[in-house]
VOKE-597383 format. One record per residue (C-alpha): residue number from 1; chain; x negated, y, z negated. Coordinates in Angstrom, 1 decimal. Example, Ala and Ser with C-alpha at 12.3 -4.5 7.8 and 13.67 -1.06 7.14 Angstrom:
REC_1_A_-12.3_-4.5_-7.8 .
REC_2_A_-13.7_-1.1_-7.1 .
end
This chain:
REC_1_A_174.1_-104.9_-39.1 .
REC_2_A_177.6_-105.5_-40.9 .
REC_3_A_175.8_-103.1_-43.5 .
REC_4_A_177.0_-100.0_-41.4 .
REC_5_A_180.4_-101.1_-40.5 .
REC_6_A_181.2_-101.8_-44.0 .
REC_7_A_180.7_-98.4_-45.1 .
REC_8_A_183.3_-97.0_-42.6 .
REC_9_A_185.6_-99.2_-43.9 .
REC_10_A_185.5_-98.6_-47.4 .
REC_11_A_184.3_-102.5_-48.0 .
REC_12_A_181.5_-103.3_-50.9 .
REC_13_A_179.0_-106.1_-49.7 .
REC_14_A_177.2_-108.1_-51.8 .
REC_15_A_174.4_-110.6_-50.1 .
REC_16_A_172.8_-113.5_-51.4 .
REC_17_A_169.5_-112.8_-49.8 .
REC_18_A_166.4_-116.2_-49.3 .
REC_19_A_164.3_-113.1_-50.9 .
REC_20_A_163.7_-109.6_-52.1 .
REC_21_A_162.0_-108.7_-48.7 .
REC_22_A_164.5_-110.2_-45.9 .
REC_23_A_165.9_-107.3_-43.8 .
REC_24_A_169.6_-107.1_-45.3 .
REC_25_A_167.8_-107.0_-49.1 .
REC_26_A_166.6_-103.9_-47.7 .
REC_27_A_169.4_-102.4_-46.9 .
REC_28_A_172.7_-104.0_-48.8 .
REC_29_A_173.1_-102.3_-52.6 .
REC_30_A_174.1_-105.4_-54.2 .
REC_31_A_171.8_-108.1_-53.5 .
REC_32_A_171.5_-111.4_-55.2 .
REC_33_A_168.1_-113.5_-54.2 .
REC_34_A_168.6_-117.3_-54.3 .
REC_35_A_168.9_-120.2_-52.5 .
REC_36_A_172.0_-121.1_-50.3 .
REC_37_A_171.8_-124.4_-50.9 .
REC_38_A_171.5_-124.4_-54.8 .
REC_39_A_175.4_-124.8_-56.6 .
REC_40_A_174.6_-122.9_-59.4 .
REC_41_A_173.2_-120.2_-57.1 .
REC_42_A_176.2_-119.8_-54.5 .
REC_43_A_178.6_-120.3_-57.5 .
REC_44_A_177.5_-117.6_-59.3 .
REC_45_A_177.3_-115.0_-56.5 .
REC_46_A_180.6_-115.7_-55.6 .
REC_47_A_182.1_-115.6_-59.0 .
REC_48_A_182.6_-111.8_-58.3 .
REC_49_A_183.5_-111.6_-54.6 .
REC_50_A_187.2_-111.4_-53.6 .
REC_51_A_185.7_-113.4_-49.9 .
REC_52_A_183.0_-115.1_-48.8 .
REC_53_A_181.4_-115.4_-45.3 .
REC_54_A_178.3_-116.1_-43.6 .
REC_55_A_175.3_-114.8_-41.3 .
REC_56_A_174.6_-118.6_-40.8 .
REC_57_A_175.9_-121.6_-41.0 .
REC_58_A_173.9_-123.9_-43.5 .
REC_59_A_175.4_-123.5_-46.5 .
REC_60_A_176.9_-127.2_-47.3 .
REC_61_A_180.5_-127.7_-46.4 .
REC_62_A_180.8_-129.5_-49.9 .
REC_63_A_179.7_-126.8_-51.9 .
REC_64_A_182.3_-124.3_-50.1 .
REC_65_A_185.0_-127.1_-50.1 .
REC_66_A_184.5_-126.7_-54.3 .
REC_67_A_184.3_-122.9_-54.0 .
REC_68_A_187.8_-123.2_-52.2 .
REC_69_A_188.9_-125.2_-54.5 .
REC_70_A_188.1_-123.1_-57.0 .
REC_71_A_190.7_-120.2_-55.5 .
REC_72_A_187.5_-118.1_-53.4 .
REC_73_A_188.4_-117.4_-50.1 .
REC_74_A_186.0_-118.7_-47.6 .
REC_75_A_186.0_-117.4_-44.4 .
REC_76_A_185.7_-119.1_-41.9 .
REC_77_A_186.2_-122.2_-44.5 .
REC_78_A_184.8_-125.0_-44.4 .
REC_79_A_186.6_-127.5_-42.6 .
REC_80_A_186.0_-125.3_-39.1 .
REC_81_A_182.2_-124.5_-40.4 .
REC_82_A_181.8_-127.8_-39.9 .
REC_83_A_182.0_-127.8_-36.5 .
REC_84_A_179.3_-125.2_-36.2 .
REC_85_A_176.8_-127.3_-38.8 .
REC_86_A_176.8_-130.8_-37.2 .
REC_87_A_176.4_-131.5_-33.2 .
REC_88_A_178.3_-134.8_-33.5 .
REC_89_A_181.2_-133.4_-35.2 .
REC_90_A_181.7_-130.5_-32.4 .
REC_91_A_181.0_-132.8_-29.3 .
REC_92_A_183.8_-135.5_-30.8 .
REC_93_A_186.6_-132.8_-31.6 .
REC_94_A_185.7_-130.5_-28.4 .
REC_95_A_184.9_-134.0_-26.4 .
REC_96_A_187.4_-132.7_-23.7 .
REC_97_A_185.0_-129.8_-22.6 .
REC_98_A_181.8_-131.3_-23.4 .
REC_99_A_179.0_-132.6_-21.0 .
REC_100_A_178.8_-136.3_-21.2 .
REC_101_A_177.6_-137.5_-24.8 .
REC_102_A_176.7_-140.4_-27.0 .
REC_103_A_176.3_-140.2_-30.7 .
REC_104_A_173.4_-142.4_-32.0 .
REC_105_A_171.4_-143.3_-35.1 .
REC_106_A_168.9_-146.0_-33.0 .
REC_107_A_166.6_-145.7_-30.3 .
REC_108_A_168.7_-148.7_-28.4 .
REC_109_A_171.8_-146.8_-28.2 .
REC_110_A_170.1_-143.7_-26.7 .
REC_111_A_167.7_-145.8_-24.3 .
REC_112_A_171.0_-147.9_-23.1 .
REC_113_A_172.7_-144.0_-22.8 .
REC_114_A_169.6_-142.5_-21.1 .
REC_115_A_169.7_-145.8_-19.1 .
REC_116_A_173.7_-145.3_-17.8 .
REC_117_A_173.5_-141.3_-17.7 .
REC_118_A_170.5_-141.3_-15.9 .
REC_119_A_166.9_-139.9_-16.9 .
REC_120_A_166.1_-137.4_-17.9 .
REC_121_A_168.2_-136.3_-21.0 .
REC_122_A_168.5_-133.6_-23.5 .
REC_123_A_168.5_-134.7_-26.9 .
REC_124_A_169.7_-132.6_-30.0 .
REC_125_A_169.5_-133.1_-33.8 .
REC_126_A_172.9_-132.9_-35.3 .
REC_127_A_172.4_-130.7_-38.2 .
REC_128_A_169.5_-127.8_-38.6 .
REC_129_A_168.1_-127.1_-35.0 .
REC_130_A_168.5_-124.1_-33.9 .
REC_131_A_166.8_-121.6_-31.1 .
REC_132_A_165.9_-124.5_-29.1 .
REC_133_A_164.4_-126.3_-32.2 .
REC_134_A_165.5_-130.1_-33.0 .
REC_135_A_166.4_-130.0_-29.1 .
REC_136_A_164.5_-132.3_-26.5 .
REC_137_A_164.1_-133.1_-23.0 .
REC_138_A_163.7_-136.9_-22.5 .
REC_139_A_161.9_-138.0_-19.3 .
REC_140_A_161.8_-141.5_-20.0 .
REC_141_A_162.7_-144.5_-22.5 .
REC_142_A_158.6_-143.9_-23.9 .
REC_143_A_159.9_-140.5_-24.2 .
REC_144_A_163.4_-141.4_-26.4 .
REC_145_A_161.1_-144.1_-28.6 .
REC_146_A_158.9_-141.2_-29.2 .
REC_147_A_161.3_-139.1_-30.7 .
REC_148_A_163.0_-141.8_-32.9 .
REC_149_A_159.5_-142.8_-34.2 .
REC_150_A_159.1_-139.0_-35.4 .
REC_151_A_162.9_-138.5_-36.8 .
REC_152_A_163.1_-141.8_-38.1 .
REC_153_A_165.9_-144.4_-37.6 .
REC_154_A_169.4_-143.3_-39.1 .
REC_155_A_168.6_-139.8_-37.5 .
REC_156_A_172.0_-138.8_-36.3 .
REC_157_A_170.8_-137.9_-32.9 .
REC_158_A_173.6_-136.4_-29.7 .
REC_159_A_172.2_-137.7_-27.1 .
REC_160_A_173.8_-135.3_-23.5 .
REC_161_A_173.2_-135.7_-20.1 .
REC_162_A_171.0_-133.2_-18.7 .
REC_163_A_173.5_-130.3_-17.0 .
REC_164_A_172.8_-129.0_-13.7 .
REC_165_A_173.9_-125.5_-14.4 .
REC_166_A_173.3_-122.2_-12.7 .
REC_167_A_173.8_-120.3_-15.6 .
REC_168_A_174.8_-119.6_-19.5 .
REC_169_A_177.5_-117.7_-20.6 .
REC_170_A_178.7_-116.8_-24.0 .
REC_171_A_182.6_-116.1_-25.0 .
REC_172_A_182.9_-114.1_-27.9 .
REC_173_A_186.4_-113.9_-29.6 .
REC_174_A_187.3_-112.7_-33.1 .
REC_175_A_190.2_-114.5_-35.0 .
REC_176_A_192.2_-113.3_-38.3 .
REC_177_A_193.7_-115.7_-40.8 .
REC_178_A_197.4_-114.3_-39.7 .
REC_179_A_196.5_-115.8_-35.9 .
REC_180_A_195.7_-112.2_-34.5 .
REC_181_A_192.6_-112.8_-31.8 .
REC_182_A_191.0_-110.8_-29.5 .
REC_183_A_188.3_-112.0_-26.9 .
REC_184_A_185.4_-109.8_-25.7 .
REC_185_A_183.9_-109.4_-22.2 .
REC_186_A_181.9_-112.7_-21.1 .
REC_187_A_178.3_-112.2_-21.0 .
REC_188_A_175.5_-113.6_-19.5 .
REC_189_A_173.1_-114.9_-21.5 .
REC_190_A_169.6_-115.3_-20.2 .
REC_191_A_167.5_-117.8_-22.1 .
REC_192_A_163.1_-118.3_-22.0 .
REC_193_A_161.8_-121.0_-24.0 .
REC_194_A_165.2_-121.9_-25.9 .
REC_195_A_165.4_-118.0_-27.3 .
REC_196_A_167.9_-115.7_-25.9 .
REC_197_A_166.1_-112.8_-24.1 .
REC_198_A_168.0_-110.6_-22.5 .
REC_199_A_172.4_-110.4_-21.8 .
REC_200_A_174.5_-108.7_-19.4 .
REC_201_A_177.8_-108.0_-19.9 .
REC_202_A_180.3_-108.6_-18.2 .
REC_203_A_178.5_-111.8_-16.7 .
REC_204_A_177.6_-110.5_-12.7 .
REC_205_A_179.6_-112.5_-9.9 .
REC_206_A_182.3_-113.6_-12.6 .
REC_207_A_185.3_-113.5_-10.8 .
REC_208_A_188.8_-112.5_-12.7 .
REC_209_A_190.1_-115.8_-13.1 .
REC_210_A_186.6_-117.3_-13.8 .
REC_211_A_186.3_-114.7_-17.0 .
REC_212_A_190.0_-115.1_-18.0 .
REC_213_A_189.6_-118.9_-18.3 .
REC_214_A_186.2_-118.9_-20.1 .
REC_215_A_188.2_-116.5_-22.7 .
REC_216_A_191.3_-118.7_-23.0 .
REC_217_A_189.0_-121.8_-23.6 .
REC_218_A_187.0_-119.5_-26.4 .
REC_219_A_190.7_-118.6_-28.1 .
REC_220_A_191.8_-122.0_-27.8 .
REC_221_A_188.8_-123.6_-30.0 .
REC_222_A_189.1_-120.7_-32.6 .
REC_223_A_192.6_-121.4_-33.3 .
REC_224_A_192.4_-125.3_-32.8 .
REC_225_A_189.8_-124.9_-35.5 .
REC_226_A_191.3_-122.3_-37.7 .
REC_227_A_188.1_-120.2_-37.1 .
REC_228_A_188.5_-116.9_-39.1 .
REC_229_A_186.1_-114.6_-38.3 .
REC_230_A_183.8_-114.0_-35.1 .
REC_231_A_183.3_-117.6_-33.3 .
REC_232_A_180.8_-117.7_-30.4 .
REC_233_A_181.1_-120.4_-27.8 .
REC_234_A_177.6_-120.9_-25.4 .
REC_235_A_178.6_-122.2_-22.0 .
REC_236_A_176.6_-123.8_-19.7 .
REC_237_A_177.9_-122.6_-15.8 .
REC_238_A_177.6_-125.6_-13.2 .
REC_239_A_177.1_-125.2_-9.8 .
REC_240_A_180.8_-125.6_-8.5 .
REC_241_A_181.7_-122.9_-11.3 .
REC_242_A_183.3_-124.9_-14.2 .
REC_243_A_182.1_-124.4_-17.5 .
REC_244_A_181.3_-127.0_-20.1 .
REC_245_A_180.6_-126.1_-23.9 .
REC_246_A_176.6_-126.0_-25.5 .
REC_247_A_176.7_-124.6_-29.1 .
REC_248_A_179.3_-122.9_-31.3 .
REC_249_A_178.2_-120.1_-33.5 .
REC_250_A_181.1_-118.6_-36.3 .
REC_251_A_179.2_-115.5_-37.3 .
REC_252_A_178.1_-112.4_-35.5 .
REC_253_A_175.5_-113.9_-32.6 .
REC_254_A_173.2_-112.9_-30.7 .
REC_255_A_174.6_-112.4_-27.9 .
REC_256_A_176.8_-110.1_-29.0 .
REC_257_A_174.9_-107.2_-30.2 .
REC_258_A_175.5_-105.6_-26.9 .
REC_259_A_178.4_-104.8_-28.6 .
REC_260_A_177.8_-102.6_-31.9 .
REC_261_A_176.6_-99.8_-29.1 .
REC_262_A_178.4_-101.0_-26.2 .
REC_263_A_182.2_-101.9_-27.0 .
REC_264_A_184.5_-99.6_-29.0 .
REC_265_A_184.6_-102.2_-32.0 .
REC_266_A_181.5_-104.0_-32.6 .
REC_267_A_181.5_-107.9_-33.2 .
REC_268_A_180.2_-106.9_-37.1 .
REC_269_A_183.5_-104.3_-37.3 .
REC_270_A_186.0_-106.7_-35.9 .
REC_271_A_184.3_-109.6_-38.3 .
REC_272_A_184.7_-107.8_-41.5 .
REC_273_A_188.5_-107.2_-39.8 .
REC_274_A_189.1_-110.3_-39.1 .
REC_275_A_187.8_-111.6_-42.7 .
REC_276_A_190.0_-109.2_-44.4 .
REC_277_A_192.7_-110.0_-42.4 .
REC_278_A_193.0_-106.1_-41.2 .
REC_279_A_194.4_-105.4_-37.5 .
REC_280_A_191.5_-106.5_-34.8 .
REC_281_A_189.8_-103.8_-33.3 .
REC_282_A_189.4_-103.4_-29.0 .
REC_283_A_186.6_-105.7_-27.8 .
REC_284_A_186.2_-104.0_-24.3 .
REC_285_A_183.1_-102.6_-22.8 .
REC_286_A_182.8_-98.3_-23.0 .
REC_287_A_180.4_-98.4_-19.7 .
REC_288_A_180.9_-100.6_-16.6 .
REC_289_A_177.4_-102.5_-17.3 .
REC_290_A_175.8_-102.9_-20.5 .
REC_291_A_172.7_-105.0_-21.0 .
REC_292_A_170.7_-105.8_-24.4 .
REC_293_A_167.3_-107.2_-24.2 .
REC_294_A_165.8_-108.6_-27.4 .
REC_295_A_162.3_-107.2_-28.9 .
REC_296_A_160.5_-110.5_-29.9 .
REC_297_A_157.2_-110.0_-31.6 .
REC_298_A_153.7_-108.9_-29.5 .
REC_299_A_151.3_-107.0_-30.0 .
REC_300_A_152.8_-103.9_-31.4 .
REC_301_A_153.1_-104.2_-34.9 .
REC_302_A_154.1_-100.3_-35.7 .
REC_303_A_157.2_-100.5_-34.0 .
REC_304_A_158.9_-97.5_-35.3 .
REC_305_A_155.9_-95.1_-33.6 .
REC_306_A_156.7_-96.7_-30.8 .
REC_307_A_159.8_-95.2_-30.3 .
REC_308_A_158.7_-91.6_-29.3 .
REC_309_A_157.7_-93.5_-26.0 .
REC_310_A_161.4_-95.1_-25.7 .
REC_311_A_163.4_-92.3_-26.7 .
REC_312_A_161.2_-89.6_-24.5 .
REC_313_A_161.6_-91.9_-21.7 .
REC_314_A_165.0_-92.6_-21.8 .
REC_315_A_167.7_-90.5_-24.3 .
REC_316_A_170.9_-92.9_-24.0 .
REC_317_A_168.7_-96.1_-25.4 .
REC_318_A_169.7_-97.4_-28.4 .
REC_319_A_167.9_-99.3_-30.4 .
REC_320_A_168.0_-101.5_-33.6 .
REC_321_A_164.4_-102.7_-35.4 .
REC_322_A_164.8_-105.6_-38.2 .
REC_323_A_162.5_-104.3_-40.4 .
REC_324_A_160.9_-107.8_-39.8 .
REC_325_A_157.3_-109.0_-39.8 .
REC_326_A_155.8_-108.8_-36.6 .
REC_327_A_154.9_-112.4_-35.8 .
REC_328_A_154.7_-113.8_-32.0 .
REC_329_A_158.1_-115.2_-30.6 .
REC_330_A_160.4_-114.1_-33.9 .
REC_331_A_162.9_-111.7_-32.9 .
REC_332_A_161.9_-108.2_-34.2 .
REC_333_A_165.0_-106.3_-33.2 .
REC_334_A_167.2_-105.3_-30.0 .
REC_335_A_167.4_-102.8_-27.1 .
REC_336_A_170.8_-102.1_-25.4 .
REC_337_A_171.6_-99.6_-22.4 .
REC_338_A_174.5_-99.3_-20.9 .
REC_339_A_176.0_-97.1_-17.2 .
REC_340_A_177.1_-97.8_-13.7 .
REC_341_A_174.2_-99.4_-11.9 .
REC_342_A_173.7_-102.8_-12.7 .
REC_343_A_170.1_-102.7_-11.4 .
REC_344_A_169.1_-99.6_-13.2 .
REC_345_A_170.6_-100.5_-16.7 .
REC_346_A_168.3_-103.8_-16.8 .
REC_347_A_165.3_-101.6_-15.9 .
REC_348_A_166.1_-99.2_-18.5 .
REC_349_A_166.3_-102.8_-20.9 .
REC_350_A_163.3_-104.6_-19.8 .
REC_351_A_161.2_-101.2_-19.8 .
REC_352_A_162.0_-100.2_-23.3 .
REC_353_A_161.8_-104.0_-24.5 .
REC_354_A_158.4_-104.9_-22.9 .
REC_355_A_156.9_-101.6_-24.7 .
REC_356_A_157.8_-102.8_-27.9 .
REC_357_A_156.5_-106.2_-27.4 .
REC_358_A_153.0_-104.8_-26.2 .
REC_359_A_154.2_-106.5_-22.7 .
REC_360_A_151.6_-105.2_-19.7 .
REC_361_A_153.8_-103.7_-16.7 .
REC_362_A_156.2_-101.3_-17.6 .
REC_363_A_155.7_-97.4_-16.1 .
end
């Protein structure tokens, strides 16, 4: 998805690709298959680039720290990517808008927290988890010494209490290295079994001030971080209204792919931008409501003949497939609509989206 942007803007991309058959192999011209976490690897595919960035976050912060160091421009570098690759090291920098947490590395520090907080408790791996994987709900102390006998000991573990929130929100902004940032429309970001589903955008029932301060706190971590580059920032909504920070992502997310269709510069546009260091593009919505609804895998597995259903049915859909595997649960590609009535858009969504997936219901 920053394939198409790139082409607009006169960029080459190269991509170091986990192998030959991964959707952007398919599509980039210049594709190097290796493993991210290998040195000679990442050194070598970057020998040629003028800058590096990411579509994830795993690649180890030591490794781009010796790129840098090297004179490659890595963007965002490492010392903010850090905060998107370990748990404990964004809850202790961003401990001011954080639920309540305890780092731990024994099962009697995070009994004696589950004990003071209160169970139950949500328990998250520091490093690798992802989609609601390496994240837990603890019930009960069994519950905590179950989890420490299967991680092990010396697990770096952030233990959270469990937040009674009414929704989750996600602040998109987009930050160049000469300070320029821009912030997009909050959405709405509705979550089933840990993977995003479905978001609306702007987030219903936001009020003004609600939106403006959720942005601010969004611009605030990119530039106390020196983020360069899109940075995503999950909140979790509580009841009285406040907001307190669940995951950072600094790449392109999910959540915003309302936007390649639905804003008049697309999260992958203003990334490239922002890497460059080229002016920023304008974030805001074209339609009043936009909502995307992701296609996770069913039981259609030729998804491309199901489209003369969709587009029949409904001309201003747009779509974007993967050109993944169909495999149950894995994300398989996106639907996004967009127009003045709230209600209807989502139909539009959930229609198209369920016929993909096989899903029983839709007229």
């Amino acid at each position: 998805m920053m394939y198409a942007p790139s082409i607009k803007l006169g960029i080459t991309l190269r991509v170091l690709a986990e192998g030959p058959d991964v959707s952007a192999a398919r599509v980039f011209g210049d594709v190097v298959v290796g493993d991210h976490d290998d040195p000679d690897t990442v050194r070598a595919f970057a020998a040629d680039c003028d800058v590096i960035t990411f579509d994830h976050e795993h690649v180890p912060t030591g490794l781009l720290r010796e790129l840098e160091a090297a004179g490659v421009q890595v963007r965002p570098g490492p010392e903010a990517l850090i905060h998107a690759q370990d748990k404990a090291v964004m809850r202790e920098r961003l401990a001011a808008c954080s639920p309540a947490f305890r780092i731990v590395q024994r099962v009697e520090d995070l009994l004696a927290f589950g004990e003071q907080q209160g169970w139950p408790i949500i328990a998250k791996i520091a490093r690798g988890g992802y989609d609601g994987k390496g994240v837990w709900k603890l019930g009960s102390p069994e519950e905590a010494c179950e989890l420490f006998a299967g991680v092990g000991e010396g697990t770096t573990i952030v233990a959270e209490e469990l937040v009674d929130f009414a929704r989750e929100l996600s602040a998109l902004v987009v930050r160049s290295p000469s300070g320029q940032a821009v912030a997009y429309p909050i959405s709405e970001s509705i979550q089933r079994g840990g993977i995003c589903t479905e978001t609306i955008t702007p987030a219903p029932g936001l009020s003004e001030e609600q939106a403006m301060a959720a942005q601010q706190l969004a611009l605030r971590v990119a530039d106390e971080l020196g983020v360069v580059g899109m940075l995503a920032v999950e909140l979790m909504e509580r009841r009285d209204g406040s907001v307190v920070i669940n995951e950072l992502a600094m790449r392109p997310h999910n959540t915003g792919h309302w936007s390649i269709d639905g804003a008049h510069t697309s999260q992958f546009e203003n990334h490239l931008r922002a890497v460059l260091d080229l002016p920023l593009g304008d974030p805001t919505a074209r339609a009043p409501w936009t909502v995307m609804a992701n296609v996770l895998g069913g039981t259609v597995e030729d998804l491309p003949s199901a489209l003369l259903h969709c587009f029949a049915r409904d001309r201003r859909l747009r779509v974007e497939l993967y050109g993944k595997e169909v495999k149950p649960g894995r994300k398989v590609g996106h639907v996004v609509t967009f127009g003045d009535d709230l209600d209807a858009v989502r139909r539009r969504a959930q229609h198209a989206a369920n016929y993909l997936m096989g899903v029983e219901g839709h007229d």
